[in-house]
C-alpha positions as CSV (number, residue, x, y, z in Angstrom):
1,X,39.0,129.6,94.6
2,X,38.3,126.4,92.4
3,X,40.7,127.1,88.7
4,X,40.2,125.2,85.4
5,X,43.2,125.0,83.6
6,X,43.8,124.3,79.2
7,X,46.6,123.0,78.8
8,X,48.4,122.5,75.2
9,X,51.9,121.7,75.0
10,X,53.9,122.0,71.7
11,X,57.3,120.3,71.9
12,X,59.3,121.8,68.5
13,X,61.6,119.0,68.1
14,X,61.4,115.4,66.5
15,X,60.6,114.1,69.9
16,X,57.5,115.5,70.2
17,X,55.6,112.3,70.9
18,X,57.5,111.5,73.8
19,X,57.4,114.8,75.4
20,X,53.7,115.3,74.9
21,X,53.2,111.8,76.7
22,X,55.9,112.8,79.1
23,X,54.1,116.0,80.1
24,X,50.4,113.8,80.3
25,X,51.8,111.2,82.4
26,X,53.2,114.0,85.1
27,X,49.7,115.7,85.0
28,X,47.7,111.6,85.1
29,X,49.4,111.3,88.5
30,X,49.0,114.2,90.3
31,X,45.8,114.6,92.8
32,X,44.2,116.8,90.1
33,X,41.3,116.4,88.4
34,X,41.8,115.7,84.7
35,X,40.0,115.8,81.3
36,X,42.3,114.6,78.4
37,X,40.8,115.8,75.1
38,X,42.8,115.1,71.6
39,X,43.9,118.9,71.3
40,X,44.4,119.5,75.1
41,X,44.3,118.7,78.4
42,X,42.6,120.3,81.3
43,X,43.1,120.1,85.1
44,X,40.7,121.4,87.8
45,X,41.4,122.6,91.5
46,X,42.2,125.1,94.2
47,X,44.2,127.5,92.8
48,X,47.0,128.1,95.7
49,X,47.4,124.3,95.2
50,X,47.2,123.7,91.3
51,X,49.4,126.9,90.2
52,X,52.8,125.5,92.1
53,X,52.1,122.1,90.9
54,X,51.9,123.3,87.1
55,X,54.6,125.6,87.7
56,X,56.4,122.2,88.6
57,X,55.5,120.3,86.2
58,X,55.8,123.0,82.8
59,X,59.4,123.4,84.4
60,X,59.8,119.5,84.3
61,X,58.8,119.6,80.8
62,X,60.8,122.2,79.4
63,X,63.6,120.9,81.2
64,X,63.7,117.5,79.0
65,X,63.0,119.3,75.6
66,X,65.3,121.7,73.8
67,X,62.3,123.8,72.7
68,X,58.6,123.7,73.8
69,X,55.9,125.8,74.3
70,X,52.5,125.8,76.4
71,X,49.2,127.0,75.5
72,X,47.5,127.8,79.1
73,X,44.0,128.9,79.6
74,X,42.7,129.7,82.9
75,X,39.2,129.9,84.5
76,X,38.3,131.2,87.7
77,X,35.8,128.5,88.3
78,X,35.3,125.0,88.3
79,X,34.0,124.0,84.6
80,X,34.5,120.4,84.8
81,X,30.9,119.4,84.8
82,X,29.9,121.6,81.8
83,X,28.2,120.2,79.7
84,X,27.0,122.1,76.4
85,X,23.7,122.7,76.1
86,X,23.1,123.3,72.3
C-alpha cells in the first residue's frame, strides 16, 4: 500500500533553523519521493518501507534537539500527483 506522508516539524528551541534543515536534509536523501512546501514537507511510498525510515529519521531529530515536535499526516494513497482542480 502506496502512503503520503505531512510532515511539520517544530523544534522549540533557538536552534530551530538548523534542526528544521537538519530534519529536510535526512528526508532530501532518502529513496523517497519528496514535495518540500514552505509550511511542510511530504514524502510518498510503500508503507512497510516509508514508516521505519520515518521512524528513523523523527528519532534522529529529536535526538539532536532538546525539545521538538512533529506534525504527521497520513494518507493511504499516493496523492503526489494531485493537482487541484478549482
Amino acid at each position: 500500500m502506496n502512503i503520503s506522508v505531512e510532515l511539520t516539524l517544530t523544534p522549540l528551541n533557538n536552534t530551530y533553523k538548523t534542526d528544521i534543515i537538519d530534519f529536510i536534509s535526512e528526508l532530501r536523501n532518502s529513496k523517497f519521493k519528496l514535495i518540500e512546501t514552505a509550511l511542510s514537507t511530504q514524502i510518498y511510498g510503500e508503507y512497510d518501507e516509508l514508516m521505519p525510515y520515518l521512524n528513523f529519521a523523527i528519532k534522529q531529530s529529536f535526538l539532536k534537539s532538546d525539545s521538538s515536535m512533529i506534525h504527521m499526516k497520513i494518507i493511504n494513497s499516493d496523492r503526489s500527483n494531485y493537482v487541484a482542480d478549482f
